[in-house]
C-alpha positions in Angstrom: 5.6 -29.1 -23.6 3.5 -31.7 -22.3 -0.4 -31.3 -20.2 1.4 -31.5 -17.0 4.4 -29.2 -18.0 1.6 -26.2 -18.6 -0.2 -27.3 -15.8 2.7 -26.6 -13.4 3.5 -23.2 -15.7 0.2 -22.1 -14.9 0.5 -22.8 -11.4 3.5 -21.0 -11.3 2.0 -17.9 -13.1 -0.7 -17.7 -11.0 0.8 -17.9 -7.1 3.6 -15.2 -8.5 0.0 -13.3 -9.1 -2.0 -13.6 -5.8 1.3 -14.4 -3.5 4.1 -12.4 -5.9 3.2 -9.2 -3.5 3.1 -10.6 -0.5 6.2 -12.7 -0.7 8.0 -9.1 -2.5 6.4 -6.9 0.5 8.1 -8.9 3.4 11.7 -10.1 1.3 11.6 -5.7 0.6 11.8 -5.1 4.5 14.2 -8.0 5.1 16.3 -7.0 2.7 15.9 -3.0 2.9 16.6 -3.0 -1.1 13.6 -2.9 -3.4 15.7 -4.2 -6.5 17.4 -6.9 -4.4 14.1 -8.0 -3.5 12.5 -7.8 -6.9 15.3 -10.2 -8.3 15.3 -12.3 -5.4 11.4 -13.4 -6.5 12.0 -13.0 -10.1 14.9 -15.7 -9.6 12.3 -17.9 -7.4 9.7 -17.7 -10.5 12.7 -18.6 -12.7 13.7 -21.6 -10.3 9.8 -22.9 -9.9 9.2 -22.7 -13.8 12.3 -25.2 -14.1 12.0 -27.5 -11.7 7.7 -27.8 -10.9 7.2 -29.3 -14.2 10.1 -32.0 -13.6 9.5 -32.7 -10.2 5.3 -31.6 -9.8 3.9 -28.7 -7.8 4.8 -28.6 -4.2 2.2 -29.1 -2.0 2.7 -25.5 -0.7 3.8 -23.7 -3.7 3.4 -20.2 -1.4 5.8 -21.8 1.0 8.0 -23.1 -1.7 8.5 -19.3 -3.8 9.1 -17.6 -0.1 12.0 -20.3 0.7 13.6 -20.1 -2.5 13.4 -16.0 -2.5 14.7 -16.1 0.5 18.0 -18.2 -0.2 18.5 -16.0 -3.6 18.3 -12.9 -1.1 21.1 -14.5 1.2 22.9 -15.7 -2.5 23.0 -11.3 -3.3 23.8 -10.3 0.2 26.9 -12.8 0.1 28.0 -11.7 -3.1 28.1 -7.6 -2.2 31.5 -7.0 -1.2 30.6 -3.5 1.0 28.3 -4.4 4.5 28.6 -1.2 6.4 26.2 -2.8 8.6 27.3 -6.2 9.8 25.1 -6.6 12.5 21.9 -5.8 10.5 23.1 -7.6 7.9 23.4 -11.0 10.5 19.9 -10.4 11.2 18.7 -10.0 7.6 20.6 -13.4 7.3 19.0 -14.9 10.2 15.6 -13.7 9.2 15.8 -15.1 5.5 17.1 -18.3 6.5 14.1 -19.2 8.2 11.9 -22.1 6.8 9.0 -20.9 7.8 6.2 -18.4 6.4 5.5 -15.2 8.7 2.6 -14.8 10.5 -1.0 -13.1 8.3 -0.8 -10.3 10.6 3.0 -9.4 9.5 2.3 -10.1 5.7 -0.5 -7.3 6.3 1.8 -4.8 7.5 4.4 -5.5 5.3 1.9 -5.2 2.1 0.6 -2.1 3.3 3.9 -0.8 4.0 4.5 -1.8 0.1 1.5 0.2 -1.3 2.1 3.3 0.3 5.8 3.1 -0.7 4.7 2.7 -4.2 2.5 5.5 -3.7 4.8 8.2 -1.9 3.8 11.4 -2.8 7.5 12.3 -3.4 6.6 10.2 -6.8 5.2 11.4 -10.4 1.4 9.9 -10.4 2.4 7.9 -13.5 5.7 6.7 -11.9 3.4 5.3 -9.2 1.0 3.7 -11.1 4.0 2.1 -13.2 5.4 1.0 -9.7 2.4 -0.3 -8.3 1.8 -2.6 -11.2 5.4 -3.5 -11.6 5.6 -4.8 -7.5 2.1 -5.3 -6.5 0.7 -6.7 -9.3 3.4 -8.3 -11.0 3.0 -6.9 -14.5 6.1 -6.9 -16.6 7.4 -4.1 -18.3 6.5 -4.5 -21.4 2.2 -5.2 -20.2 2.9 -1.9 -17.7 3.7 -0.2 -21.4 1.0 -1.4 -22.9 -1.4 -0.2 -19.7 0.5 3.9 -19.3 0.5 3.7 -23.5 4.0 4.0 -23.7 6.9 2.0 -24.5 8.8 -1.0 -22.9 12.1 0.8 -22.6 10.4 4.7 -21.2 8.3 2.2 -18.5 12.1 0.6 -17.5 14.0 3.8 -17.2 10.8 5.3 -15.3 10.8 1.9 -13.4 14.5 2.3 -12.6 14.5 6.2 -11.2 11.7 5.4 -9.3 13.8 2.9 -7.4 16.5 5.1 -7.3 14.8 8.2 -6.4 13.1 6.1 -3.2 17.0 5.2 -2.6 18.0 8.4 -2.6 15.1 10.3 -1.3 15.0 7.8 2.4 11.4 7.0 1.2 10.2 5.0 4.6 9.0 1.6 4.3 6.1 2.1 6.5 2.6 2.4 6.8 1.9 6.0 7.9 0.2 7.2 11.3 -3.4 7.6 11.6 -3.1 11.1 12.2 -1.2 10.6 8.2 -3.4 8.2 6.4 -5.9 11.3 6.0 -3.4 12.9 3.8 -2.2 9.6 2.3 -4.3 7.6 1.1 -5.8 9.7 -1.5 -2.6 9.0 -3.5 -3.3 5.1 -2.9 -6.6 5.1 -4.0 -5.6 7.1 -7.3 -3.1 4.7 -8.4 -5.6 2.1 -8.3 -8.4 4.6 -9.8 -5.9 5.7 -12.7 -5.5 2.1 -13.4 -9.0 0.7 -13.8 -9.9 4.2 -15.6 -6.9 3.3 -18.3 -8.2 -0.1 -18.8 -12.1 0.4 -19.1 -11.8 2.8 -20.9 -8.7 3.2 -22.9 -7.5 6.4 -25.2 -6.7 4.3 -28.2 -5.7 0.7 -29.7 -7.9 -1.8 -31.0 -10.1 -3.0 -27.8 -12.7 -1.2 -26.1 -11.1 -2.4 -22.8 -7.8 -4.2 -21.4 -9.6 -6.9 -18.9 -6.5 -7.5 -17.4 -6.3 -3.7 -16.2 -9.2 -3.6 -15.0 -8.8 -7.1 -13.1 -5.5 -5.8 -11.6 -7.1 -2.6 -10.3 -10.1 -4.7 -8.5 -7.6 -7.1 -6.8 -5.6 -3.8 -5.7 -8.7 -2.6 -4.8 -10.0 -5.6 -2.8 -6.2 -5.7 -0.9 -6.6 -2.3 -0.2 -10.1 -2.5 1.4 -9.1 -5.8 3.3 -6.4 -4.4 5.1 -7.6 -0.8 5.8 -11.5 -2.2 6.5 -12.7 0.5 8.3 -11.2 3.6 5.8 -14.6 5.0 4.4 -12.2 6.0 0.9 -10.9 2.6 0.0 -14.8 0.9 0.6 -15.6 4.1 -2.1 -12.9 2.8 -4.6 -14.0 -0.5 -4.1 -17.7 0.1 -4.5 -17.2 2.1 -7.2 -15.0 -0.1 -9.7 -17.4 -3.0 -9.1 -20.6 -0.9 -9.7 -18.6 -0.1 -12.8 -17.2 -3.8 -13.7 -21.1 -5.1 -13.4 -22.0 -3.6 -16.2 -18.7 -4.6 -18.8 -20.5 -7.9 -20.1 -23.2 -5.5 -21.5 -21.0 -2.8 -23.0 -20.4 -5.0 -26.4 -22.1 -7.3 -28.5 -21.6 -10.3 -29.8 -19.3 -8.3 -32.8 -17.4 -6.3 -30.6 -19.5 -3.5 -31.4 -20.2 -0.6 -28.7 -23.9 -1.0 -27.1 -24.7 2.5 -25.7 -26.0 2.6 -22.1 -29.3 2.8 -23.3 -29.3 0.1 -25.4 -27.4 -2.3 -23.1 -29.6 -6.2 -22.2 -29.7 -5.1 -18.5 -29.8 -9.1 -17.6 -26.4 -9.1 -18.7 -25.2 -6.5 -16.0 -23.3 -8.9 -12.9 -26.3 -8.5 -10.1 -24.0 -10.0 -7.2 -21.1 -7.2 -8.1 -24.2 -4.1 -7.9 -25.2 -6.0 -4.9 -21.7 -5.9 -3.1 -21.2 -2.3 -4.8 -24.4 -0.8 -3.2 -23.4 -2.1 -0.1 -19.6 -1.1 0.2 -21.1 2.5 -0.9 -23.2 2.3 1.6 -20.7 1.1 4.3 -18.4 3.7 3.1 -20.6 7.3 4.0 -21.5 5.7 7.3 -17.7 5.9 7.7 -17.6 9.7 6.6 -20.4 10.2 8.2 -22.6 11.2 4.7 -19.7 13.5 3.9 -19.3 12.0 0.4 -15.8 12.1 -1.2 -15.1 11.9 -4.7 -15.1 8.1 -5.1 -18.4 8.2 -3.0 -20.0 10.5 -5.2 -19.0 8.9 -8.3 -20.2 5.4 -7.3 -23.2 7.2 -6.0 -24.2 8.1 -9.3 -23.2 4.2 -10.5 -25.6 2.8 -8.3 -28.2 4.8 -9.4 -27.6 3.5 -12.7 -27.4 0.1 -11.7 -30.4 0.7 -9.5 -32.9 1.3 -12.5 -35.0 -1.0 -13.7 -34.2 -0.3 -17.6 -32.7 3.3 -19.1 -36.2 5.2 -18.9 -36.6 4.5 -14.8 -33.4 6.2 -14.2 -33.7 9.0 -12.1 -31.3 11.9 -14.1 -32.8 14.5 -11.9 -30.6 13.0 -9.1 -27.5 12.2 -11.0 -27.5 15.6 -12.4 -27.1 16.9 -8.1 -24.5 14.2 -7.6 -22.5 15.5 -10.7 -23.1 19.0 -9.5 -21.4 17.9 -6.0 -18.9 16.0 -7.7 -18.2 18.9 -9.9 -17.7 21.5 -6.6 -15.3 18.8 -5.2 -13.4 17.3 -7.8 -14.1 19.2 -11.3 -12.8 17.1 -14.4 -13.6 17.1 -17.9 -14.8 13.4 -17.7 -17.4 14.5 -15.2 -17.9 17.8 -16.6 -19.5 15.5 -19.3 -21.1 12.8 -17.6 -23.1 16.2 -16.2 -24.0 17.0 -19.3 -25.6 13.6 -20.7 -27.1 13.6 -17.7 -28.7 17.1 -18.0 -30.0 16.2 -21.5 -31.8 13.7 -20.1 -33.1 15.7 -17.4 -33.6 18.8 -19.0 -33.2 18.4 -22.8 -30.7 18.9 -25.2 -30.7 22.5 -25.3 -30.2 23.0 -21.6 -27.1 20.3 -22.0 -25.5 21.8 -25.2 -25.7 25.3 -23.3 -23.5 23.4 -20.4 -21.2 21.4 -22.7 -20.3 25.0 -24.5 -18.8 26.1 -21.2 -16.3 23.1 -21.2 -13.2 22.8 -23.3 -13.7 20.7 -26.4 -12.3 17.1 -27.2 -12.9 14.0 -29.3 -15.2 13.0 -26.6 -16.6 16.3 -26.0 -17.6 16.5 -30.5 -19.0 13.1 -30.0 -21.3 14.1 -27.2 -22.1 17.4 -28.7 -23.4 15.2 -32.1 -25.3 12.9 -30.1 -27.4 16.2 -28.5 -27.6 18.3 -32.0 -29.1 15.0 -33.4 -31.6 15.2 -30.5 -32.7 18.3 -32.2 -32.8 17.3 -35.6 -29.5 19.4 -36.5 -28.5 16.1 -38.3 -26.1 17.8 -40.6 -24.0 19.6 -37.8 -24.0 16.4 -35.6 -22.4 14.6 -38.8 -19.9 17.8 -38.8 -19.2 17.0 -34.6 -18.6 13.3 -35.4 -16.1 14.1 -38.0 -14.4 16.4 -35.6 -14.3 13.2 -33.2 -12.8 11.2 -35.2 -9.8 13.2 -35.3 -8.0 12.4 -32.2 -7.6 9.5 -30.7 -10.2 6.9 -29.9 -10.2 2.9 -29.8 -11.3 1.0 -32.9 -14.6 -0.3 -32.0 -15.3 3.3 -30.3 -14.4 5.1 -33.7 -16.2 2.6 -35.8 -19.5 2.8 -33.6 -19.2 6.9 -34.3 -18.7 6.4 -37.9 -21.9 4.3 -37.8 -23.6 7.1 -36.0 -22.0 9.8 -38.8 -23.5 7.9 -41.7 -26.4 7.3 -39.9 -26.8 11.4 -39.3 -26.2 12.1 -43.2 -28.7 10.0 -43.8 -30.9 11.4 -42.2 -29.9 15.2 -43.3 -30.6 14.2 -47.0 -33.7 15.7 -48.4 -36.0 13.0 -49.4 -36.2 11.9 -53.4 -38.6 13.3 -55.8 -40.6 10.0 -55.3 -40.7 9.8 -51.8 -42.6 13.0 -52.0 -46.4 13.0 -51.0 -49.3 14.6 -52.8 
């Protein structure tokens, strides 16, 4: 394969990425058939990798994929041999066959009507994460396996009832009422949550972080906030992944190896993302009127990270009362212990390891209990808490940075030599 041959591949690969959804969302409502649609596309990628290389990449490629979807639509409608509906079915035809793109406004509506489909609440939350990735995003099954932890063929069968089950169920294609977005779009917004949360910071497997997760779940994010602008809970999500994202470059060194928060190069952290963060947040409790959601109070308590100056300015006192509210709202062990580090640095490590003994334990939960009995010198037990870590699950660079720290502890909990003795 020649320069130009990847070039157009490329090309290819990435207007299925930005346009795939778009070009999906309206083919889906012409069509009425989710799978009809999704091959329809598949078929135009299949058709643009073969023939752009040969013949160079259209001056529209957008244009070009929605076309060529469109004619492998009419292709599948002609070929099913039962049209209870022949007067829809001459409109579908009429609709595909034109050469032009719709307007922005309808590709809006039709992508929104997409993202609360995937989202139904009729559907398992895994089932719409797997769906949202599979149709909005574009992953395959095999990179939606790799995302959920699971395997190629359990993401396709999971793939498959979902479509059936929205079949079978009449889910509507259709963005819900106002008076319904209240109860609807908290199940949007934790699909795209779920996702960033599975790729920064993964259960297991050899990275620290899968990039491409987390990309995905910004771009859903930033589609989400674009066409629901004045929604206070999508400006939260938003705000919140990007406070989050600013400070990825910082998180690893030039090894791979962890760097904990307090030992991050702050000048690393992405200043315009903070900036862009602090002002979404901010955007976002106008909208809710200072009645600060979940995503709110969890990007609260980024921003107050990312506002400090270096790991000793940061104010704990305050992110220990945002993890309180955030606990009385939306209790979770993940925040359960963020309240915790938080508390040791507000209060000590006593006061924290008295609050982490009223939480269930985990790997996570032994690692942060060794990192506070070291903080008291206990350098034997916090070696003991490690160990107990580093039996479940964690990523490589994650378990080798603990069994740094263990060594590290048992060190430091071996008496000294006769000769280092004094006197």
């Amino acid at each position: 394969m020649g320069p130009g041959e990847y070039a157009a591949h490329d090309t290819v690969a990435e207007t299925v990425r930005v346009e795939g959804a778009r070009i999906l969302a309206t083919l889906i409502r012409t069509v009425g058939d989710v799978q009809l649609a999704e091959d329809a596309v598949q078929e135009a990628t299949l058709a643009a990798l073969g023939a752009w290389p040969v013949t160079g990449v259209p001056p529209q490629p957008r244009a070009w994929l929605t076309v060529t979807a469109r004619r492998k639509a009419i292709d599948a409608l002609r070929r099913e041999r039962v049209r209870p509906d022949k007067e829809r079915d001459g409109l579908r035809m009429i609709e595909l066959a034109r050469p032009d793109l719709p307007p922005d406004d309808v590709v809006n509506d039709d992508l929104l009507r997409l993202i609360f489909t995937c989202c139904h609440p009729a559907l398992s939350p895994p089932t719409r994460v797997a769906l949202a990735l599979r149709t909005l995003c574009g992953l395959s099954p095999s990179q939606i396996a790799g995302v959920l932890l699971t395997t190629e063929a359990a993401t396709t069968k999971r793939l498959t009832r979902a479509r059936q089950k929205i079949a079978a169920a009449h889910i509507p294609y259709r963005v819900p009422a106002e008076g319904e977005l209240a109860d609807r779009l908290p199940a949007v917004c934790a699909v795209i949550h779920s996702l960033y949360t599975a790729g920064h910071a993964p259960v297991d497997g050899h990275a620290a972080y899968d990039v491409d997760a987390c990309t995905e779940a910004i771009r859903l994010a930033e589609l989400l906030h674009g066409l629901l602008p004045d929604q206070p809970m999508p400006a939260a999500v938003l705000a919140l992944l990007l406070l989050t994202e600013a400070r990825r470059p910082a998180r690893l060194d030039e090894r791979g190896a962890v760097v904990t928060l307090d030992r991050q190069d702050r000048g690393r952290w992405d200043t315009a993302a903070i900036g862009r963060g602090i002002a979404l947040l901010n955007d976002s409790l106008r909208g809710s009127q200072g009645q600060a959601d979940a995503y709110q109070l969890q990007a609260a308590i980024a921003a107050e990270h990312a506002r400090a100056a270096g790991y000793d300015d940061t104010d704990w006192t305050e992110i220990v009362r945002l993890y309180d509210l955030l606990m009385s709202k939306a209790p979770s062990h993940a925040a359960g212990l963020g309240r915790v580090v938080a508390a040791a640095e507000a209060a000590g490590p006593a006061t924290a390891l008295a609050m982490l003994a009223e939480l269930p334990p985990n790997p996570r939960w032994h690692a942060v209990r060794a990192e506070l009995l070291a903080r008291e010198g206990r350098y034997t037990e916090a070696a003991d808490a490690l160990a107990e870590s580093l039996e479940g699950p964690a990523t490589q660079p994650e378990r080798q940075h603990r069994e740094r720290r263990r060594q590290s502890f048992l060190q430091l909990a071996e008496p000294p030599d006769d000769g280092d003795r004094i006197g």
